[in-house]
C-alpha positions as CSV (number, residue, x, y, z in Angstrom):
1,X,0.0,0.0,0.0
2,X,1.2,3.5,-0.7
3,X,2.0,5.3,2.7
4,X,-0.7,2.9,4.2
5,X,-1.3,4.8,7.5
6,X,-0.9,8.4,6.4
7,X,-3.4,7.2,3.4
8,X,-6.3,5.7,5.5
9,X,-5.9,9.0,7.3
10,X,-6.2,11.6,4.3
11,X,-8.9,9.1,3.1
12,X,-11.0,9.3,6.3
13,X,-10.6,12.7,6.4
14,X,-11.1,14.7,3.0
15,X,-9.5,17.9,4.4
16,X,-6.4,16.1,4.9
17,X,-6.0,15.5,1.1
18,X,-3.4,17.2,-0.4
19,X,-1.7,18.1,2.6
20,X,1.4,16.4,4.4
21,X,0.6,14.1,7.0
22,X,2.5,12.5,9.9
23,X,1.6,9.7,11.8
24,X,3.4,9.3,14.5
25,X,4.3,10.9,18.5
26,X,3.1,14.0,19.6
27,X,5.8,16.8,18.2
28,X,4.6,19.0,21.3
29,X,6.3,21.8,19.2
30,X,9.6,20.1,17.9
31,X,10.2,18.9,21.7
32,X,8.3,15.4,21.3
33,X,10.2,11.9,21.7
34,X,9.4,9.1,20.0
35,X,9.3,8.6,15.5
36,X,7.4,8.5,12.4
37,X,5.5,5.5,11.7
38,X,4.1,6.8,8.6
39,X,4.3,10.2,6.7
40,X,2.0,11.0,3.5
41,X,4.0,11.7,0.1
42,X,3.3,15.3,0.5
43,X,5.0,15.2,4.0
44,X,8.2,13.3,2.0
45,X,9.0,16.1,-0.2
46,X,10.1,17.7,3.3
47,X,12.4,14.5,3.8
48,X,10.0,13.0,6.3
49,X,10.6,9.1,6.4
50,X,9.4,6.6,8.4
51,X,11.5,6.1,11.7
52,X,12.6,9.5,11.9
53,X,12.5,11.5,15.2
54,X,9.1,13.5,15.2
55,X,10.9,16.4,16.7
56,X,13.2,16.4,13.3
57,X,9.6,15.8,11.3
58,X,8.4,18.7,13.0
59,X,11.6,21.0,12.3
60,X,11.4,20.3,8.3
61,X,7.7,21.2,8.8
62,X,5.8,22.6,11.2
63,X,3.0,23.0,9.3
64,X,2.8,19.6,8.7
65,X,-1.2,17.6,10.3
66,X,0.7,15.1,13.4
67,X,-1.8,12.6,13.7
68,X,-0.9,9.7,17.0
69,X,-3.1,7.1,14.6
70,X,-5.6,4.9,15.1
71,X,-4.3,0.7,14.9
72,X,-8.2,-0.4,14.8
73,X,-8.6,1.4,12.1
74,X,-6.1,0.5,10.4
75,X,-6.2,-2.7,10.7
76,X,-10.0,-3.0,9.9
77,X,-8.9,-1.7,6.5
78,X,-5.9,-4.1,6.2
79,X,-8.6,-7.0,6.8
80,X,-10.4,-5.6,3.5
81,X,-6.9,-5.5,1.7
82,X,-5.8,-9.5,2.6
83,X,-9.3,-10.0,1.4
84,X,-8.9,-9.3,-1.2
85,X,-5.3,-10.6,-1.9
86,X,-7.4,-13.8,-1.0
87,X,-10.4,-13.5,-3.4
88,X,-7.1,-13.3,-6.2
89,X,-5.0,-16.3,-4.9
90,X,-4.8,-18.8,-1.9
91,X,-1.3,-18.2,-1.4
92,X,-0.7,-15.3,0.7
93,X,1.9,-13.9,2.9
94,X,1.2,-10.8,4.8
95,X,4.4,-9.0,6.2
96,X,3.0,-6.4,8.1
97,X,-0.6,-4.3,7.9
98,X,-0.2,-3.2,4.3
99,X,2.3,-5.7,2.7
100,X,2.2,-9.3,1.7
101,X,3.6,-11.9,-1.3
102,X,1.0,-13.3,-3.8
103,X,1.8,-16.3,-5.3
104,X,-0.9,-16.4,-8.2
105,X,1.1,-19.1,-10.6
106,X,-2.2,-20.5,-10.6
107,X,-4.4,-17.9,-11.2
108,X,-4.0,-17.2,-14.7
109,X,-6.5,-19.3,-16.8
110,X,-9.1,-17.1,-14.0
111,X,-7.6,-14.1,-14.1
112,X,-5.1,-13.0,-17.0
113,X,-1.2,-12.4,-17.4
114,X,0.4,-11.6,-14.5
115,X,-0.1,-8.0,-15.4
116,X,-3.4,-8.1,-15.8
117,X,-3.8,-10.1,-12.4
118,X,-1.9,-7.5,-10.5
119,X,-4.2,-4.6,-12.4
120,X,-7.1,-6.4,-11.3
121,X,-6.1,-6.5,-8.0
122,X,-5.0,-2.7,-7.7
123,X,-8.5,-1.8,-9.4
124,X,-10.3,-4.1,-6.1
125,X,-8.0,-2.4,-3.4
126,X,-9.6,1.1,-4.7
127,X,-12.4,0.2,-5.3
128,X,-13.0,-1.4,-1.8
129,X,-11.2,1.0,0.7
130,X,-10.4,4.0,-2.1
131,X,-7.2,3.9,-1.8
132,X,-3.7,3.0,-4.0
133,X,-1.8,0.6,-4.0
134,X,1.6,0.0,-6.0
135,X,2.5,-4.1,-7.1
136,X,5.9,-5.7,-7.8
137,X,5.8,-9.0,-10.2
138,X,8.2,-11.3,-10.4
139,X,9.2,-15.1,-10.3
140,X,11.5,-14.6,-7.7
141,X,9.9,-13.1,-4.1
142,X,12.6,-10.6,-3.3
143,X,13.1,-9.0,-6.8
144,X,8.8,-8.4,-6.8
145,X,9.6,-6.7,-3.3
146,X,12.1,-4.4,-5.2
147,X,9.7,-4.1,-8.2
148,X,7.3,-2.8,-5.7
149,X,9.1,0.1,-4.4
150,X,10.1,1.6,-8.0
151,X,7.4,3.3,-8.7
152,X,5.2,4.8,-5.8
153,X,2.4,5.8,-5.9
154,X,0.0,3.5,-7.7
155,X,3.0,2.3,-9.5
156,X,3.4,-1.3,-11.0
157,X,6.5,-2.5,-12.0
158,X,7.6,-6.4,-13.7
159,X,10.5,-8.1,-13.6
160,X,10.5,-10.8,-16.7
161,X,11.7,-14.1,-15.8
162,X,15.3,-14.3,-16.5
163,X,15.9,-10.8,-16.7
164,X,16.8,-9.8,-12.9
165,X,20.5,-9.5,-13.0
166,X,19.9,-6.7,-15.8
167,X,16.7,-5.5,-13.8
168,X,18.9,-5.0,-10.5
169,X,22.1,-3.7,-11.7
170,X,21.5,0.1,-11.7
171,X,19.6,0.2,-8.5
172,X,21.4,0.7,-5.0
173,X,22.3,-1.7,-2.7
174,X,20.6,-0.9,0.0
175,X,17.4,-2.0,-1.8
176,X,18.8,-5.8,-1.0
177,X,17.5,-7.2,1.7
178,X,20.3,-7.8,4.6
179,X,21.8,-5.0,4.1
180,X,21.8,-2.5,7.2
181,X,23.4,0.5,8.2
182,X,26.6,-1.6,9.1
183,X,27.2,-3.4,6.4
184,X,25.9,-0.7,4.1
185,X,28.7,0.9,5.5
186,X,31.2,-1.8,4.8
187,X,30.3,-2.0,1.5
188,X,30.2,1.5,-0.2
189,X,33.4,1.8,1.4
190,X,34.7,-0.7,-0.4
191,X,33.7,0.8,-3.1
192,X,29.9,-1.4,-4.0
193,X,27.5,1.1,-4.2
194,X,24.8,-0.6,-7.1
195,X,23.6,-4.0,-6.7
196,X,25.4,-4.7,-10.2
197,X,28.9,-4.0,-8.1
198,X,28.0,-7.0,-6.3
199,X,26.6,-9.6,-9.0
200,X,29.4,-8.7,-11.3
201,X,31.9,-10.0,-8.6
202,X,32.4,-13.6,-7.9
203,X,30.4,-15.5,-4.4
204,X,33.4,-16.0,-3.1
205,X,34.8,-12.8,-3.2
206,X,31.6,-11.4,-1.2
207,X,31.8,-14.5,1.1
208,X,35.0,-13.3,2.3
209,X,33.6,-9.6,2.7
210,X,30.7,-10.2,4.8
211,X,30.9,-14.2,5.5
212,X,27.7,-15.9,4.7
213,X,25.7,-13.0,4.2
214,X,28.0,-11.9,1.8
215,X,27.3,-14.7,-0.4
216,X,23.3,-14.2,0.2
217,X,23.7,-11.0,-0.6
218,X,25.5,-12.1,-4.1
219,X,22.6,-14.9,-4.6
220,X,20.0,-12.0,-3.9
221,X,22.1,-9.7,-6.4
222,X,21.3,-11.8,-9.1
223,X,17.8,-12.9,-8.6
224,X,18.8,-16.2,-6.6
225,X,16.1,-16.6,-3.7
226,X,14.2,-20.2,-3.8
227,X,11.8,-19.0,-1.2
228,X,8.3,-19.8,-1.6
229,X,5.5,-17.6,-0.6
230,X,4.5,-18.8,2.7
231,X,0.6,-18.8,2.8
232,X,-0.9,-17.4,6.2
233,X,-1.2,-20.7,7.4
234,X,2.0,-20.3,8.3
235,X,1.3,-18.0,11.1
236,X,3.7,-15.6,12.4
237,X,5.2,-16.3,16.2
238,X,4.7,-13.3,18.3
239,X,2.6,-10.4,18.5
240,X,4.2,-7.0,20.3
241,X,3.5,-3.4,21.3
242,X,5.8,-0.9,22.9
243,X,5.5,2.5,23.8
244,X,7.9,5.6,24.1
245,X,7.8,8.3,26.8
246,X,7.3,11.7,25.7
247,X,9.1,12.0,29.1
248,X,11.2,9.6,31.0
249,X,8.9,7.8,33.9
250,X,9.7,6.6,37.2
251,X,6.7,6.6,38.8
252,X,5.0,2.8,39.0
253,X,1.8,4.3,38.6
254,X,2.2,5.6,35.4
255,X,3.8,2.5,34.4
256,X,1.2,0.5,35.3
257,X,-1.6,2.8,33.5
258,X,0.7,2.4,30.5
259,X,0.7,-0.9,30.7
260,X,-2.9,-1.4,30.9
261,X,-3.0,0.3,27.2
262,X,-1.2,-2.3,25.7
263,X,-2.6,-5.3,27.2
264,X,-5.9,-4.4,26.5
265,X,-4.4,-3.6,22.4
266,X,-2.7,-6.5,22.6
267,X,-5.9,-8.9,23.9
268,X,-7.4,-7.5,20.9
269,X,-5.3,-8.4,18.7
270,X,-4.7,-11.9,19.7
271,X,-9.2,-11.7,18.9
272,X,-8.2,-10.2,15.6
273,X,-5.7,-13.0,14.6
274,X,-7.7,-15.9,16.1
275,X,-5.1,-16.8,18.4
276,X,-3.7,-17.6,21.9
277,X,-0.5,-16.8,23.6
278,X,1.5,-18.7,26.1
279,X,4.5,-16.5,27.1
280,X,4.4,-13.3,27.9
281,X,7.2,-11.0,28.0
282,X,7.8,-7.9,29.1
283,X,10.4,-4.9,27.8
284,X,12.1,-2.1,29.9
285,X,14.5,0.4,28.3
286,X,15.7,3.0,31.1
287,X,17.2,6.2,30.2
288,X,20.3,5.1,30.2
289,X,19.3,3.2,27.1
290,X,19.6,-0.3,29.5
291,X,17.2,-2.6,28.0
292,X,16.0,-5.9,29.8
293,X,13.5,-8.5,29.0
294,X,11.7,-10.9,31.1
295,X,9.4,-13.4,30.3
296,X,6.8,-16.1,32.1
297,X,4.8,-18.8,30.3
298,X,1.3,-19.7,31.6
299,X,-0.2,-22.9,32.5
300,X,-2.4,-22.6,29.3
301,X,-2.6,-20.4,26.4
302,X,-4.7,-17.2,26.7
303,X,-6.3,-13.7,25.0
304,X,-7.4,-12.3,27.9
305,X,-6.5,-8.8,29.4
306,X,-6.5,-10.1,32.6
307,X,-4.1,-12.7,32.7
308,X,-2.1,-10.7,30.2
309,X,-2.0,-7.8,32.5
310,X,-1.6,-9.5,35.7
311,X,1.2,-11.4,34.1
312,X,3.4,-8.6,33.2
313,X,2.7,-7.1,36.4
314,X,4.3,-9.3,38.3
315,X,6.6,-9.7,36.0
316,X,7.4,-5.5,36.5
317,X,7.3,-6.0,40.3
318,X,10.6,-8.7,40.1
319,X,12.5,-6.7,37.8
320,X,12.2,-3.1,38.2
321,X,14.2,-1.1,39.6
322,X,12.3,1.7,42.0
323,X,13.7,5.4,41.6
324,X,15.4,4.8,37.9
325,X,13.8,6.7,34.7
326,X,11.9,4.6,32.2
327,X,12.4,5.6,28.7
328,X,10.7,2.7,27.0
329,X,7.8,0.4,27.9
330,X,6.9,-2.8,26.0
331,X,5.0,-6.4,26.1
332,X,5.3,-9.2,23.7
333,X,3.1,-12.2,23.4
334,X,4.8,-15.7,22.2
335,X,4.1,-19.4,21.5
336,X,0.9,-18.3,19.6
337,X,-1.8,-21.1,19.1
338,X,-4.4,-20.1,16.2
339,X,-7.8,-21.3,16.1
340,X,-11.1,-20.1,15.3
341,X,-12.1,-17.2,17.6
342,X,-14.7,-17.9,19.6
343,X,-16.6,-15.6,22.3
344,X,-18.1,-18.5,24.6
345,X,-15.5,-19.5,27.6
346,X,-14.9,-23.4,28.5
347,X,-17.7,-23.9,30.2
348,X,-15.7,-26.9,32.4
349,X,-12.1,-24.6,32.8
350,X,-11.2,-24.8,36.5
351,X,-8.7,-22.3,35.8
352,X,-10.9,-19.8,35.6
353,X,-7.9,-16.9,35.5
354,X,-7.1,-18.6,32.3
355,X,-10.1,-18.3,30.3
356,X,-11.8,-15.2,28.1
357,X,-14.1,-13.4,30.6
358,X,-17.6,-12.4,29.3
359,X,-16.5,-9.5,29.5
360,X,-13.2,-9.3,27.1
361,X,-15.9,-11.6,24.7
362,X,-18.0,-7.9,24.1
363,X,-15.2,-5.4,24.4
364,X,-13.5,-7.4,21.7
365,X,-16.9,-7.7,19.7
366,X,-17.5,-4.1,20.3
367,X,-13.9,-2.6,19.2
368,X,-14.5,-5.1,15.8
369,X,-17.8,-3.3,15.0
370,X,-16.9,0.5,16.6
371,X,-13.2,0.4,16.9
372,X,-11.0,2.2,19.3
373,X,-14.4,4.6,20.3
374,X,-14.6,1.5,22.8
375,X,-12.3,1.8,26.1
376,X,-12.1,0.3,29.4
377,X,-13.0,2.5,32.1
378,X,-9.6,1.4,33.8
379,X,-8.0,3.3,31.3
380,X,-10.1,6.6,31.7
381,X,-7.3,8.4,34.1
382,X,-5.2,10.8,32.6
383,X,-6.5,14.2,31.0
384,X,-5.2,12.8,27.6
385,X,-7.4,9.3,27.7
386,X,-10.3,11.6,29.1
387,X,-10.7,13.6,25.6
C-alpha cells in the first residue's frame, strides 16, 4: 500500500487531502520523543521518512497535520486489503498491515497475465477502501519486493523471468534485503555502491567480505532466492506493542496505567488474529538506554486482558528497579496457538484466570464493529485518555 497509515488517514478525512501528514508521537512543538510511523507523500518532499524522530519531522515542517493514529482502524482496512489478496489467490503472505507476497502461478487461466492479475487486483483495493496501492511482479519473491518500491504511488513495476541480474544492476544496494546501516557501510566503502557492483563479482569474493551473508547478498544480487510464498497458514510467532515516553517515567503508577493500554491492544489483537498466547514477556529500556527482557509462560494459552496484564505485572514487580527513569515500555506475546475465535469460555475450565471473561468476549466484539471509540473504564485516568 502506498504510505498505508498516512493514506487511511487523508482518506477518512477529506480535508487532509493534499496536505502532508505524519503519523506518529506528539511533536509538542519540535520537543516530542518518539518517531514517524508513517508520513503521506506530500510530507516526504520535506524529507520525512518513516523512523525518523518527530521532533526532526516537526523542524522540516511545522505546518505539517501530526496525527498519533488509530491501529483499529487501520487494521480494519488491512482486513479488506488481505481479502482481497485472497479472493485473487490462496497463497498469501502478509508481512506487516499493508504488505504481503501473492503467489498467483495458478491464477492465470481465472484471471489473465500476471499484469493483468496485478491490475485487477490494484482496481479491487480502490475500489473497496479507495485507496492505492503499488505491485511488484516477479518469479522470484525478493526481486517483486524491489519491483514494488520503483514506482510509488499507484506504480506497477515487472521483472521478466530471466531478466533480474539486468533489472537489478543500476539500482542501490541498499534495496537488497540484509543490508543494514553496518554493512551498508562496509560495502560502499569498499567501493559497492549498485547492486550490479556485487553480481558482477564472484560468491566468493563477497563471502569473504561479509561471511555468509555476503554470499546471500551475491545470490540476492542476481535474482537467486528459492523462497516460496509462505501462505498465512503459516502463522507468524509473536505479536508486540511498545511505547515511548514523551518523558522519562519513574513513577510505578504511570507504568502500570501504561501498561494497561497495551494489554488491552494487545488482547485484541490476539481476537483479531484468532489466536492464543503462552508466554508473555515484558520490555524495559531505562534512560540510560539499558534494555532488559523478562518473560513467564502460563499454564495454558490465553487472550485475555487479565491474565495478560496480571502477568506482566508481576513480572514489573521482580524486575524493576524503584527510583530509575523509564524511557521505553513494552510487552510481547509468544508461542501463539491459532484457532477459530470464539466468544463462549470453557464452560468446564477450572482455571478460571485462564479463560476469556464475558467481559473481554464484548469489548473485543464491540472494538471489531466500533473500533477504538470502545475503552475500558480502567483506562479513563489521565486528562489525555479523558478527551
Amino acid at each position: 500500500m502506498d504510505a498505508f497509515f498516512a493514506a487511511v488517514e487523508q482518506n477518512d478525512n477529506p480535508e487532509f487531502k493534499g496536505k502532508p501528514v505524519v503519523i506518529g508521537a506528539d511533536p509538542e512543538g519540535g520537543k516530542g520523543r518518539g518517531v514517524v510511523s508513517t508520513a503521506s507523500y506530500e510530507a516526504r518532499k520535506y524529507g520525512i521518512r518513516s523512523a525518523m524522530p518527530v521532533s526532526e519531522a516537526y523542524r522540516r515542517c511545522p505546518d505539517a497535520i501530526f496525527i498519533r493514529g488509530n491501529m483499529y482502524r487501520y487494521k480494519e482496512v488491512s482486513d479488506t486489503i488481505m481479502s482481497v489478496f485472497r479472493s485473487f489467490s490462496p497463497v498469501v503472505e502478509p508481512l506487516s498491515l499493508d504488505e504481503a507476497f501473492l503467489d498467483c502461478s495458478g491464477s492465470s487461466k481465472i484471471f489473465g497475465s500476471p499484469v493483468e492479475i496485478a491490475q485487477k487486483i490494484k482496481n479491487s483495493i480502490y475500489q473497496s477502501t479507495g485507496l492505492t496501492s503499488s505491485a511488484g511482479i516477479s518469479a522470484v519473491k525478493s526481486v517483486a519486493k524491489i519491483a514494488s518500491d520503483l514506482r510509488k504511488p499507484d506504480g506497477l513495476t515487472i521483472c521478466q523471468e530471466g531478466n533480474e541480474i539486468e533489472f537489478l544492476k543500476d539500482l542501490s544496494i541498499s534495496r537488497l534485503w540484509g543490508v543494514g546501516k553496518k554493512s551498508y557501510k562496509i560495502l560502499t566503502d569498499m567501493g559497492f555502491y549498485k547492486i550490479g557492483d556485487i553480481s558482477s563479482r564472484t560468491r566468493k569474493d563477497m563471502e569473504l567480505i561479509l561471511g555468509r551473508s555476503g554470499a546471500e547478498l551475491w545470490d540476492l544480487s542476481r535474482g537467486i532466492d528459492f523462497r516460496p510464498v509462505a501462505s498465512e497458514n503459516e502463522r507468524r510467532k509473536s505479536i508486540s506493542e511498545e511505547i515511548t515516553f514523551k518523558e522519562d517515567k519513574k513513577s510505578f503508577d504511570e507504568l502500570t496505567h501504561t501498561l494497561k493500554y497495551i494489554c488491552d491492544s494487545l488482547s485484541f489483537s490476539l481476537c483479531k488474529e484468532a489466536c492464543k498466547a503462552r508466554t508473555i514477556t515484558l520490555k524495559l529500556r531505562y534512560d540510560s538506554f539499558e534494555t532488559i527482557t523478562r518473560g513467564k509462560t502460563v499454564a495454558e494459552c490465553t487472550r485475555s486482558y487479565n491474565v495478560i496484564f496480571n502477568t506482566v505485572l508481576e513480572i514489573m514487580g521482580s524486575c524493576l528497579v524503584i527510583g530509575r527513569r523509564v524511557r521505553l515500555i513494552g510487552v510481547s506475546l509468544s508461542n501463539l496457538e491459532y484457532g477459530k475465535y470464539e466468544s463462549q469460555p470453557d464452560l468446564f475450565s477450572l482455571k478460571e484466570s485462564l479463560i476469556e471473561s464475558p467481559l473481554d468476549n464484548v469489548i473485543n466484539d464491540l472494538k471489531i464493529k466500533y473500533g477504538s471509540k470502545i475503552k475500558r473504564a480502567s483506562l479513563l485516568r489521565h486528562g489525555r485518555d479523558n478527551e
